[in-house]
Backbone as CSV, one residue per row, in Angstrom:
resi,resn,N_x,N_y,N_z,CA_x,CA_y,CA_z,C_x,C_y,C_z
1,UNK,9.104,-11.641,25.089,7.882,-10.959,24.651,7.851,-10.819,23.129
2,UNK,6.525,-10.980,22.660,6.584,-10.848,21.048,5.697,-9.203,21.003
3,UNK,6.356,-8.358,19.368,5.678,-7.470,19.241,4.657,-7.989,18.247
4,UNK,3.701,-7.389,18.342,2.524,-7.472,17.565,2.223,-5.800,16.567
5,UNK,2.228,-5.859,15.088,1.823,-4.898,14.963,0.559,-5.238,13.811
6,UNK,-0.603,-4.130,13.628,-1.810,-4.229,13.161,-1.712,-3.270,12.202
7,UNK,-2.418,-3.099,11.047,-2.527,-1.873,10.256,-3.600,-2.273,9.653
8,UNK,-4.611,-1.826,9.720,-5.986,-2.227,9.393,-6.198,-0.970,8.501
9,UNK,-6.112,-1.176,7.239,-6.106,-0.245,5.927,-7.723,-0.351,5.173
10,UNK,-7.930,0.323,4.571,-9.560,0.515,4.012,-10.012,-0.498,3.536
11,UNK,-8.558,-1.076,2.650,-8.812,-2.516,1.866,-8.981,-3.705,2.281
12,UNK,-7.524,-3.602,2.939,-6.782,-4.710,3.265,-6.110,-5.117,4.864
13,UNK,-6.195,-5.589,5.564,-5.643,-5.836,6.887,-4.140,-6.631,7.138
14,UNK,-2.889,-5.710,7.606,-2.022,-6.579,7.748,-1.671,-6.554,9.010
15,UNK,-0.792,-7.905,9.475,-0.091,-8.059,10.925,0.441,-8.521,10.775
16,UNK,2.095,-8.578,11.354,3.438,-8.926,11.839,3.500,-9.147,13.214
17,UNK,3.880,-10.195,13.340,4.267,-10.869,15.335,5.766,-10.825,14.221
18,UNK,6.460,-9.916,15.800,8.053,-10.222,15.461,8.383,-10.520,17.208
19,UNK,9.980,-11.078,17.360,10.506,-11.285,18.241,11.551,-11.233,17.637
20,UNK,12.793,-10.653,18.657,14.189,-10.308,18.501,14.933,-9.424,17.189
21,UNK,13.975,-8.443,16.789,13.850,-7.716,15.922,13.301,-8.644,14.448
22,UNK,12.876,-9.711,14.490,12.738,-10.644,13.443,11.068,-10.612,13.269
23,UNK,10.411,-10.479,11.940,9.567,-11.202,11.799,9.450,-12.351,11.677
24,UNK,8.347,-13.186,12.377,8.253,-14.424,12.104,6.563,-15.036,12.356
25,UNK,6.068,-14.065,11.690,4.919,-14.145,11.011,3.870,-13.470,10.858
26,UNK,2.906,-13.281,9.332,2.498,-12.138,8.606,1.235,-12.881,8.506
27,UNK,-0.037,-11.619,8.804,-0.710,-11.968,8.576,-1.815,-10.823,7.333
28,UNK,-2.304,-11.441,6.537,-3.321,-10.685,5.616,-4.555,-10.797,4.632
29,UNK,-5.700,-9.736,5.287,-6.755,-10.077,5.538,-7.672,-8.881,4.757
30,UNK,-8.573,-9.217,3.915,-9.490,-8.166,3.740,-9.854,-7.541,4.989
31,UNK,-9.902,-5.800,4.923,-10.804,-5.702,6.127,-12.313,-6.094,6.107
32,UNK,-12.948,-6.053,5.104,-14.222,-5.992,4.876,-14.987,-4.783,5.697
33,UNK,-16.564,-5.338,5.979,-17.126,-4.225,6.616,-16.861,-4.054,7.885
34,UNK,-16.713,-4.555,8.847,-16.326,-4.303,9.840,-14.839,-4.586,10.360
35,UNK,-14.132,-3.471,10.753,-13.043,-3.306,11.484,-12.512,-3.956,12.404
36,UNK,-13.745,-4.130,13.655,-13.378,-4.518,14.972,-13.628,-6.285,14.763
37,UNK,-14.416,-6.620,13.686,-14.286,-8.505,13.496,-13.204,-8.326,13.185
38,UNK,-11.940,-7.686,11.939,-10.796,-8.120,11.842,-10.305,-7.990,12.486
39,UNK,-10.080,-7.301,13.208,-9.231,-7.238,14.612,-9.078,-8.509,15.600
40,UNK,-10.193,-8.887,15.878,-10.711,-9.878,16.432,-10.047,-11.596,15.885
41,UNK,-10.377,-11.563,14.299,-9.850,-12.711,13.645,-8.258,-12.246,14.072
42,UNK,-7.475,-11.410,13.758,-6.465,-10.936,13.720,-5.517,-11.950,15.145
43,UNK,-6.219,-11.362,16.157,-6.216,-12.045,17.745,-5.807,-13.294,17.873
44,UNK,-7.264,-13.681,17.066,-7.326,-15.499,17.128,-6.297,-16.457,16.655
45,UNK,-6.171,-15.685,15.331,-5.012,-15.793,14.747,-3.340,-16.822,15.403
46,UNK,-3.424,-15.043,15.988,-1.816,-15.621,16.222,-2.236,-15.889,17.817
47,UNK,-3.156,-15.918,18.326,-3.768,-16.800,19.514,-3.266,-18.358,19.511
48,UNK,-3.720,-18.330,18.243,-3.519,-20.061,18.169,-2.017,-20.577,17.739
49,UNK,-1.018,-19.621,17.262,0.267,-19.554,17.466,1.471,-19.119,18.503
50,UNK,0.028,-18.976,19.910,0.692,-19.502,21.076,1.069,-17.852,21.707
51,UNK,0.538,-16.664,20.457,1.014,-15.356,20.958,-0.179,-14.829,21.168
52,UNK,-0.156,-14.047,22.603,-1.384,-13.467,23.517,-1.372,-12.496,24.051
53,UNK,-2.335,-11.794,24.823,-2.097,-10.548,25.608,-1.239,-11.293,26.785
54,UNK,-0.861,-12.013,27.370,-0.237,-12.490,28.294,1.448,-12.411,27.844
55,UNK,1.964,-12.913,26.739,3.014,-12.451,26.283,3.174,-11.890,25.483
56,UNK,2.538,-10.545,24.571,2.680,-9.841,23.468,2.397,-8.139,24.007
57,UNK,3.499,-7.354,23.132,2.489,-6.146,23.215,1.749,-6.113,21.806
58,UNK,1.129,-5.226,21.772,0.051,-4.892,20.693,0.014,-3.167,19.991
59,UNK,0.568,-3.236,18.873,0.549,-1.350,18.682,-0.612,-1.485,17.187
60,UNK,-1.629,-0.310,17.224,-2.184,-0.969,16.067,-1.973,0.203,15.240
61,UNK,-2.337,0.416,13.929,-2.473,1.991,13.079,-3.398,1.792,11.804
62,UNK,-3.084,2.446,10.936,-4.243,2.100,9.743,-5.320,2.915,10.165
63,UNK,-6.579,3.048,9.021,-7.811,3.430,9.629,-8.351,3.305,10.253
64,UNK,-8.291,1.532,10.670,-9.152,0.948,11.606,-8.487,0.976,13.469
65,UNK,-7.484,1.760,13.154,-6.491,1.728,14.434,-7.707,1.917,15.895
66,UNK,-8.105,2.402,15.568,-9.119,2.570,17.147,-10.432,1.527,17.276
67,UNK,-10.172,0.868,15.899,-11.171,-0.565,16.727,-10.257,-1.698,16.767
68,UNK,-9.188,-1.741,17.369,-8.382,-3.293,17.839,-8.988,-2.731,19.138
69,UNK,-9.443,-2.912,20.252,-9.642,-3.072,21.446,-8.393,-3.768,22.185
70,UNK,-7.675,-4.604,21.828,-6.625,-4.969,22.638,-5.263,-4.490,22.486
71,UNK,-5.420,-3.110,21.956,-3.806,-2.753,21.238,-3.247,-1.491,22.614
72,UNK,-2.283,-1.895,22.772,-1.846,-1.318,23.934,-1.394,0.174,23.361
73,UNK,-1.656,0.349,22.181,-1.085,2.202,21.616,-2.013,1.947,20.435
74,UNK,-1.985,3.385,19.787,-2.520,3.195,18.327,-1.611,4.525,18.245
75,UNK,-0.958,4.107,16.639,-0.458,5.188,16.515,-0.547,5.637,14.970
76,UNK,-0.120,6.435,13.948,-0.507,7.422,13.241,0.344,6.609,12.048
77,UNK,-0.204,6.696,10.390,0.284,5.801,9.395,1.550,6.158,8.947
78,UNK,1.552,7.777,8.843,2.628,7.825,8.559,3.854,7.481,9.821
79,UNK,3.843,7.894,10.640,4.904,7.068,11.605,5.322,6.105,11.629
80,UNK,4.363,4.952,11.405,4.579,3.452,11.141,4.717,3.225,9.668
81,UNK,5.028,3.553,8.872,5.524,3.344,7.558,6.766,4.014,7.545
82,UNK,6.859,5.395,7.930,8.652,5.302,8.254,9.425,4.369,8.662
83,UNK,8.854,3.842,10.109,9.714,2.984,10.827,10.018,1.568,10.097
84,UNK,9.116,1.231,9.360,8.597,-0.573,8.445,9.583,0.014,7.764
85,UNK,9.156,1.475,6.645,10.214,0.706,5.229,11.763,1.695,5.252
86,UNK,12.220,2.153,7.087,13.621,2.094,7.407,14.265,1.090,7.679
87,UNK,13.532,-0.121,8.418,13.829,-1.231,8.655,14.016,-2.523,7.398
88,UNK,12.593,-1.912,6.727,13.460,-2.938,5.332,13.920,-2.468,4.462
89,UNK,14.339,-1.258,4.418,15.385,-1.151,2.872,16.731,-0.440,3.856
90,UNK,16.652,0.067,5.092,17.846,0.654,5.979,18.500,2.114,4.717
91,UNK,18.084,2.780,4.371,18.379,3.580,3.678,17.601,4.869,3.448
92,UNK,18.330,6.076,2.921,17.612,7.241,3.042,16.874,7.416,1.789
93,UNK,15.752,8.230,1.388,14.921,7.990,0.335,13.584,8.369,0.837
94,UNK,12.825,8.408,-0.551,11.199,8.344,-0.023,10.354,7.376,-0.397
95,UNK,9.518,6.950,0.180,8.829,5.722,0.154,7.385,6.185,-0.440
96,UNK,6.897,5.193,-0.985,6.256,5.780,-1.753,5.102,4.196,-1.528
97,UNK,3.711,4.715,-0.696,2.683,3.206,-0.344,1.584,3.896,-1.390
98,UNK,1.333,2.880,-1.521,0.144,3.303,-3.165,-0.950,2.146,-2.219
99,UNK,-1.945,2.960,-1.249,-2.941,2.133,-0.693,-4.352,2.064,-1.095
100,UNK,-5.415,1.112,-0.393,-6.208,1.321,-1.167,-7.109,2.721,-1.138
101,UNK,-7.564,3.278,-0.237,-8.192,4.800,-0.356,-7.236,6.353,-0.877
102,UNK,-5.948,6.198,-0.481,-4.948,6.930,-0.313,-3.304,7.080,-0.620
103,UNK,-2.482,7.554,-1.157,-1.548,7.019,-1.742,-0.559,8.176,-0.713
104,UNK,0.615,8.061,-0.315,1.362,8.266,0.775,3.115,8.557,-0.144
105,UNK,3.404,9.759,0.534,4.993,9.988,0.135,5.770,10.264,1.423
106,UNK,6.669,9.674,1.918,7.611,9.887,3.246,8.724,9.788,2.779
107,UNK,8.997,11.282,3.534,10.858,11.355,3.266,11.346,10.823,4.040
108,UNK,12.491,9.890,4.033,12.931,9.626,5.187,14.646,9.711,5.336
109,UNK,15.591,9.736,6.445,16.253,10.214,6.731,17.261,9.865,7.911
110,UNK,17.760,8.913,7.952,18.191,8.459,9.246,17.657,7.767,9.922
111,UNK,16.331,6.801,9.252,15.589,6.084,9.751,14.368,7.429,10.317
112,UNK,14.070,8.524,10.365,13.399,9.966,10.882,12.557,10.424,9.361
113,UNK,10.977,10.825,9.423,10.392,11.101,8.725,10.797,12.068,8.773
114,UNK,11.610,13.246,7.657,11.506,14.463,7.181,10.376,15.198,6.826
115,UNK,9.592,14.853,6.129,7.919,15.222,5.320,8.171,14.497,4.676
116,UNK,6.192,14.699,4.482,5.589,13.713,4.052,4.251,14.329,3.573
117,UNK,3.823,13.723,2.144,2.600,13.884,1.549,1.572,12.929,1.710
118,UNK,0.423,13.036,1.894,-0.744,12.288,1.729,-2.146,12.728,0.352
119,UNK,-2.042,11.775,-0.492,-3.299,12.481,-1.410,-4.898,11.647,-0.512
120,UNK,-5.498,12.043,0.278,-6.947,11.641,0.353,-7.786,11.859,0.674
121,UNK,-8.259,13.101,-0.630,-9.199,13.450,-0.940,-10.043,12.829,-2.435
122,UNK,-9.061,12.116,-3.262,-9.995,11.137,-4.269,-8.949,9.714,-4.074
123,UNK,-9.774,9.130,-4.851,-9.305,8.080,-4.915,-8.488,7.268,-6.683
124,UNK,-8.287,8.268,-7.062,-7.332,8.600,-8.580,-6.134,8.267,-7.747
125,UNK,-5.374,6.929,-8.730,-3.769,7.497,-8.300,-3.578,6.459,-6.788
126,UNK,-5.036,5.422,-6.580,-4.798,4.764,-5.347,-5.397,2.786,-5.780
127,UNK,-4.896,2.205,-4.693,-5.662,0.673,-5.096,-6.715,0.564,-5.915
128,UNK,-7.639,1.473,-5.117,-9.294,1.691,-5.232,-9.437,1.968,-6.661
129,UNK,-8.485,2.625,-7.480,-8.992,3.145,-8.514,-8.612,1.836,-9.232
130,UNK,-7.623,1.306,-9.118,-7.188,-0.183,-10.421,-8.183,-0.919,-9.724
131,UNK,-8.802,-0.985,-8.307,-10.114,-1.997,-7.850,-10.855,-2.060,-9.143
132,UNK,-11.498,-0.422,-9.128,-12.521,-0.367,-10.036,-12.152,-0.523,-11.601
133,UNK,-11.157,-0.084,-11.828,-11.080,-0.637,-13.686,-10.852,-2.101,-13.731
134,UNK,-9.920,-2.958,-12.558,-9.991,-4.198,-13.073,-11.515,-5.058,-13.060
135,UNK,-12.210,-4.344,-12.196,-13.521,-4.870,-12.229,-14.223,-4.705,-13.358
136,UNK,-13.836,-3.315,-13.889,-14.211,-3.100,-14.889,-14.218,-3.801,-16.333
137,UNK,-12.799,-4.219,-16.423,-12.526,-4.686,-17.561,-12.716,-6.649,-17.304
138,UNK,-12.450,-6.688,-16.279,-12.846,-7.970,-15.699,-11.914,-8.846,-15.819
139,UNK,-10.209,-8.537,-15.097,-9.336,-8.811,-14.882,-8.643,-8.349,-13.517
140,UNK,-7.489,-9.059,-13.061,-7.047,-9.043,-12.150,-5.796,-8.402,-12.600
141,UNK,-5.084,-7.834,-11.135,-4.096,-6.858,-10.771,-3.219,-7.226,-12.180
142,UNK,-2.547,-8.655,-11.383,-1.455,-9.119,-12.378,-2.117,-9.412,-14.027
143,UNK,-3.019,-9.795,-14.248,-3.677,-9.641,-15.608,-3.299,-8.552,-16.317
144,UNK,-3.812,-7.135,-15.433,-3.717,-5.842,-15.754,-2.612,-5.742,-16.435
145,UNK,-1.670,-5.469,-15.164,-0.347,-5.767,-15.341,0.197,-6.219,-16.827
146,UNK,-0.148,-7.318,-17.130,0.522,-7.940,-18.171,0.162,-7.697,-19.390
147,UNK,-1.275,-7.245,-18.904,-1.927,-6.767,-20.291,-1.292,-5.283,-21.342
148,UNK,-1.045,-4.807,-19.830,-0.730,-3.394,-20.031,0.621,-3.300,-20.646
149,UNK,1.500,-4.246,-20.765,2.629,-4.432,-20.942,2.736,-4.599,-22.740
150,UNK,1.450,-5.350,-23.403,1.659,-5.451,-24.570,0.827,-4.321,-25.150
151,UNK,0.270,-3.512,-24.343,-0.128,-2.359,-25.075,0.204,-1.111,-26.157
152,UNK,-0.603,-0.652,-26.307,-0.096,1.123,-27.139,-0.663,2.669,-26.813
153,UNK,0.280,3.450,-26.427,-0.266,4.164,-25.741,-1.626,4.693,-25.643
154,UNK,-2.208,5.183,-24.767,-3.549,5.434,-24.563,-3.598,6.167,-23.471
155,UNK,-4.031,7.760,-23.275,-4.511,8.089,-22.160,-6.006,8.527,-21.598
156,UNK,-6.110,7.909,-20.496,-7.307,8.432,-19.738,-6.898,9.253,-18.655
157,UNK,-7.740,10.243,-19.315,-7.433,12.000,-18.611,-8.140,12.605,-17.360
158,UNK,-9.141,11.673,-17.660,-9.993,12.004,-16.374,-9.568,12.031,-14.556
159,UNK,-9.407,12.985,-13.709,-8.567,13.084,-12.550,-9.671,11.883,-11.497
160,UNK,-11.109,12.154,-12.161,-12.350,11.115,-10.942,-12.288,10.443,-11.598
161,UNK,-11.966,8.893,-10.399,-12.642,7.608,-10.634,-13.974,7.230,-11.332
162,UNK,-14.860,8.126,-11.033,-16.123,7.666,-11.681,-15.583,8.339,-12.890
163,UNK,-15.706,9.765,-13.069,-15.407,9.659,-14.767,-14.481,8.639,-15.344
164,UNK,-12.953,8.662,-14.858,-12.470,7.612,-15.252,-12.986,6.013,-16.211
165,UNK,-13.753,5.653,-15.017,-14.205,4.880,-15.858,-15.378,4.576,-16.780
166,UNK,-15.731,6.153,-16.419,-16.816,6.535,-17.596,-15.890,6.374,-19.587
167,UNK,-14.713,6.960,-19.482,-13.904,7.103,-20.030,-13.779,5.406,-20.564
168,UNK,-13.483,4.831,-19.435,-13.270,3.497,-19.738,-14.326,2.437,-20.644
169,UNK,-15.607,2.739,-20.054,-16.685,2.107,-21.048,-16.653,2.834,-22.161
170,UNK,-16.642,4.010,-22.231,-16.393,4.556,-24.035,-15.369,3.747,-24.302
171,UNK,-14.697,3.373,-24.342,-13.388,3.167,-25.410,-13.720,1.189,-24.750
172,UNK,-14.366,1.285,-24.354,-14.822,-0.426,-24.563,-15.600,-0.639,-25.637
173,UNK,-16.739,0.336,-25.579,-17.611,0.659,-26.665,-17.480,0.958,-28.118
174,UNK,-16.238,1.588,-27.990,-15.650,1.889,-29.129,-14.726,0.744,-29.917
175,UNK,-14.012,-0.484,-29.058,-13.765,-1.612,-29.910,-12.364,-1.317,-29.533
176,UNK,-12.381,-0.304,-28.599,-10.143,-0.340,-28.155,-9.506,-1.664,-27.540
177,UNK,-8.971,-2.228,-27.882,-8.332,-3.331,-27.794,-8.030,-3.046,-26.188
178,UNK,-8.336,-4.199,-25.489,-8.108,-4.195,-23.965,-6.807,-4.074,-23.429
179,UNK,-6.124,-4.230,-24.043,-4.710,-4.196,-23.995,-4.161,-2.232,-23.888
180,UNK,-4.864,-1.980,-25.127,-4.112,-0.259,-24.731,-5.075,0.465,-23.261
181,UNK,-6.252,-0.070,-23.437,-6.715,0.390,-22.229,-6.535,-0.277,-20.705
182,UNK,-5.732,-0.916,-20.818,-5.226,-0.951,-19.222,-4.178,-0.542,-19.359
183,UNK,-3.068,-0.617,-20.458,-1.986,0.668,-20.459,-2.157,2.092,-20.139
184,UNK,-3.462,2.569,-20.491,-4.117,3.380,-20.799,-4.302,3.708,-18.375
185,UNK,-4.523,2.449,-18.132,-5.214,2.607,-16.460,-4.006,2.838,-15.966
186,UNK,-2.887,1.861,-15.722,-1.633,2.186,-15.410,-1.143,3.516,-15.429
187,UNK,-0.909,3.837,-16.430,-0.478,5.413,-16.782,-1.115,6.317,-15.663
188,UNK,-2.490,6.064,-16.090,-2.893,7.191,-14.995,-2.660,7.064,-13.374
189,UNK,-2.296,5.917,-12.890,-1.906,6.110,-11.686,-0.531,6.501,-11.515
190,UNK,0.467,5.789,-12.551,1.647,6.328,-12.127,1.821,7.817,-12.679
191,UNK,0.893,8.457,-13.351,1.356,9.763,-13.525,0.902,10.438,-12.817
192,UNK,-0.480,10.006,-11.887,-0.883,10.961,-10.319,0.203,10.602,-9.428
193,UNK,0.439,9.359,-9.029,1.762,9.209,-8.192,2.441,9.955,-8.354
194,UNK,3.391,10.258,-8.832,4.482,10.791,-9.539,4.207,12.442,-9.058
195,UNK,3.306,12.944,-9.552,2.728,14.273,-9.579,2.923,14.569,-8.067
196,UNK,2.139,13.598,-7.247,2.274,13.488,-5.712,3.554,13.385,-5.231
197,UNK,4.356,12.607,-5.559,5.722,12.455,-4.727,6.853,13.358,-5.230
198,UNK,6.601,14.174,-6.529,7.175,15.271,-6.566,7.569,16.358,-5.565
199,UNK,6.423,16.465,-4.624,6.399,17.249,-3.749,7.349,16.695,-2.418
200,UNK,7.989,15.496,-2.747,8.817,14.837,-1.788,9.562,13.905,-2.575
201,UNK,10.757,14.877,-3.161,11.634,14.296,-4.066,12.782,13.434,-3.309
202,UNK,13.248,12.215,-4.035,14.290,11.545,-3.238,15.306,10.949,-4.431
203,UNK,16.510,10.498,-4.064,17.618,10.387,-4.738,17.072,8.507,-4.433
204,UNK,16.860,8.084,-3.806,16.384,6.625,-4.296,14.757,6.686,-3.906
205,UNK,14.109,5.593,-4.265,12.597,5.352,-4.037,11.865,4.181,-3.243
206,UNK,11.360,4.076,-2.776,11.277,2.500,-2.393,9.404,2.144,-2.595
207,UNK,8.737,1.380,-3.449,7.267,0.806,-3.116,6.686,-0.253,-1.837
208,UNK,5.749,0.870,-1.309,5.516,-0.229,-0.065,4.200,-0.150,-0.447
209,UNK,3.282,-0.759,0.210,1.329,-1.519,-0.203,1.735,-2.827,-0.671
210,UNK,0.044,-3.003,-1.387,0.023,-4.130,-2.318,0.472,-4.336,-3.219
211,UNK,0.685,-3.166,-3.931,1.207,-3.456,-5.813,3.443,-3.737,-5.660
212,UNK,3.552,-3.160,-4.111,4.889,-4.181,-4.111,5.616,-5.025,-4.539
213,UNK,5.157,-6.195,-5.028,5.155,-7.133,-5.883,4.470,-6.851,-7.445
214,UNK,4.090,-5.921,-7.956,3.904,-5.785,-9.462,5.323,-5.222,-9.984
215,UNK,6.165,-6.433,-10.867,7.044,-6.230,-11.563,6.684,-4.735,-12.672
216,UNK,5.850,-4.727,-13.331,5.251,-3.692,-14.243,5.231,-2.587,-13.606
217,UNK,4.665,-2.466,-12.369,4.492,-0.953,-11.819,5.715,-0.692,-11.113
218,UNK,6.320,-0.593,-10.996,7.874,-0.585,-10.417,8.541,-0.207,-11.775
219,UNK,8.490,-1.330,-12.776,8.725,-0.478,-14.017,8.826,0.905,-14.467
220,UNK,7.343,1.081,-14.277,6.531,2.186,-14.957,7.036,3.621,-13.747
221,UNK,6.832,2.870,-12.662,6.889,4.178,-11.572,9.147,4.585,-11.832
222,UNK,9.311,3.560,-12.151,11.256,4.218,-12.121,11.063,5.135,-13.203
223,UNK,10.744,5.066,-14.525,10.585,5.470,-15.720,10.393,6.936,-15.234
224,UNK,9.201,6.975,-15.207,8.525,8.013,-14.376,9.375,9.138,-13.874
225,UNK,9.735,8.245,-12.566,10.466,9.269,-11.897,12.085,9.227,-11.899
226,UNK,12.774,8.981,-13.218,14.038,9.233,-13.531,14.998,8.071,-12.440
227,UNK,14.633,7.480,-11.838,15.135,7.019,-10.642,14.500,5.370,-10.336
228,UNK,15.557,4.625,-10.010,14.748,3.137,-9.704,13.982,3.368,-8.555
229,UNK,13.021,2.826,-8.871,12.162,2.302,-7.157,12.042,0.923,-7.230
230,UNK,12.721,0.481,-6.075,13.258,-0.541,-5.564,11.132,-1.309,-4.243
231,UNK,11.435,-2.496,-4.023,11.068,-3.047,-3.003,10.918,-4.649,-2.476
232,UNK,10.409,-4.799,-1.819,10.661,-6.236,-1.347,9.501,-6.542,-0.937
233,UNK,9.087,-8.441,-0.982,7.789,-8.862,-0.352,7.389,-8.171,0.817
234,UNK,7.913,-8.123,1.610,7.634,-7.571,2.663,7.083,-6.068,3.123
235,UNK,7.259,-5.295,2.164,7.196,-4.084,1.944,5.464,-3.844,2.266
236,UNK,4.745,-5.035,1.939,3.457,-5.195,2.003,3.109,-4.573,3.135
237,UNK,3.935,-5.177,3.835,3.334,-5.020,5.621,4.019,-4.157,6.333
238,UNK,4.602,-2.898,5.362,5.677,-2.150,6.438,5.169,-1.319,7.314
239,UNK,3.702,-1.115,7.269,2.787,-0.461,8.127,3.050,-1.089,9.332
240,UNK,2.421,-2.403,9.287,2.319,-3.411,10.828,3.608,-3.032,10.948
241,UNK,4.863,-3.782,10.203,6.063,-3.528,11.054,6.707,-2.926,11.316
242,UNK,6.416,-1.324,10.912,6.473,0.085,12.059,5.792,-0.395,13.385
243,UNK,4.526,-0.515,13.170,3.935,-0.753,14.531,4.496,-1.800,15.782
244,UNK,4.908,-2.888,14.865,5.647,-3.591,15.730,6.615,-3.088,16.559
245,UNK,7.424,-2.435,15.846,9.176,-1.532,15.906,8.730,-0.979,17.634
246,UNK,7.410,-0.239,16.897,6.592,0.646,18.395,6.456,0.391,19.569
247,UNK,6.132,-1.149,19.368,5.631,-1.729,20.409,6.689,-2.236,21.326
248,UNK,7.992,-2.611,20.538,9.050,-3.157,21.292,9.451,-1.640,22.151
249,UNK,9.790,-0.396,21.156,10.340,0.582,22.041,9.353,1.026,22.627
């Protein structure tokens, strides 16, 4: 039997088919506007890689957890992000998913969520907010990233996204070199992060979401918080592969 796990996030859609505790294959997908089509593509998917309701279970979570129609459980984000990023880093610590509506702190402990923070009530300090400045400035993640790297300090103080980047067209307007102002964007997420996972302090760190793979923010977030934060490709999908974990037990 293969596990199947789903995490259908505001942004972004991921899935893991594992067998014999192994992943062996990831899938990832805008959600776009509707939920229950990704779900659906999701299906087809690994349908056509021979895995089905006939031999799979199915656990789903994320926002969109109650429109997979074929998921034999749905279960809760933080649960399935314990279980994903115990399984890939096997160590005690707090994990720290920087998603797109919501940004997430789990203690964890023996492979066992201790507490755990959730910020989402804005969207400061989450994907959504570097969505909107890179749109803004009219660059991409890793652009950002790199840009931000040859910068000079700069802060934008503003806690709302919309002011935020109200903030942001002034100092476009004003002739600030693009460079301090995405230093300037950075900052402000890792210093709401930070602020947030305070409240769930850990002796190591680990990044799970999308920005997983940003060499720079891993940077910025150890700095930060006195402490390396560590992660791995995979970290992307540690949502689904909690869910998976689920589905096998």
């Amino acid at each position: 039997m293969y596990q199947v796990g789903i995490d259908i996030g505001s942004s972004a859609a991921k899935a893991v088919a594992m067998k014999d505790g192994e992943v062996i294959k990831t899938i990832l997908l805008n959600t776009g506007f509707s939920s229950r089509k990704t779900a659906d593509e999701i299906y087809r998917t690994f349908e056509a890689e021979g895995i089905n309701s006939d031999n799979a279970r199915y656990v789903a979570t994320g926002y969109g957890r109650i429109s997979v129609p074929y998921a034999n459980d749905a279960v809760t984000e933080i649960t399935c992000h314990g279980k994903g990023a115990n399984y890939l880093f096997k160590e005690n610590g707090t994990v720290i998913d920087i998603g797109g509506q919501d940004t997430k702190g789990i203690s964890l402990k023996n492979g066992r969520v201790m507490k755990f923070i959730m910020n989402d009530k804005c969207s400061a300090g989450t994907g959504k907010f570097l969505e909107v400045m890179t749109n803004r400035l009219g660059l991409t993640q890793d652009e950002l990233s790199k840009l931000a790297r040859q910068g000079n300090p700069i802060t934008i103080s503003s806690m709302c996204t919309v002011f935020a980047e109200s903030e942001v067209i002034s100092l476009i307007g004003k002739g600030t070199p693009r460079e301090d102002i995405a230093y300037g964007v950075i900052e402000s997420v890792v210093t709401k992060v930070v602020q947030l996972i305070s409240q769930v302090p850990g002796e190591k760190y680990f990044l799970t979401g999308g920005l997983c793979e940003d060499p720079y923010i891993l940077e910025r977030l150890s700095k930060a918080l006195n402490s390396p934060v560590t992660s791995v490709p995979l970290a992307r999908y540690a949502g689904a592969i909690g869910a998976a974990i689920l589905a096998e037990e």
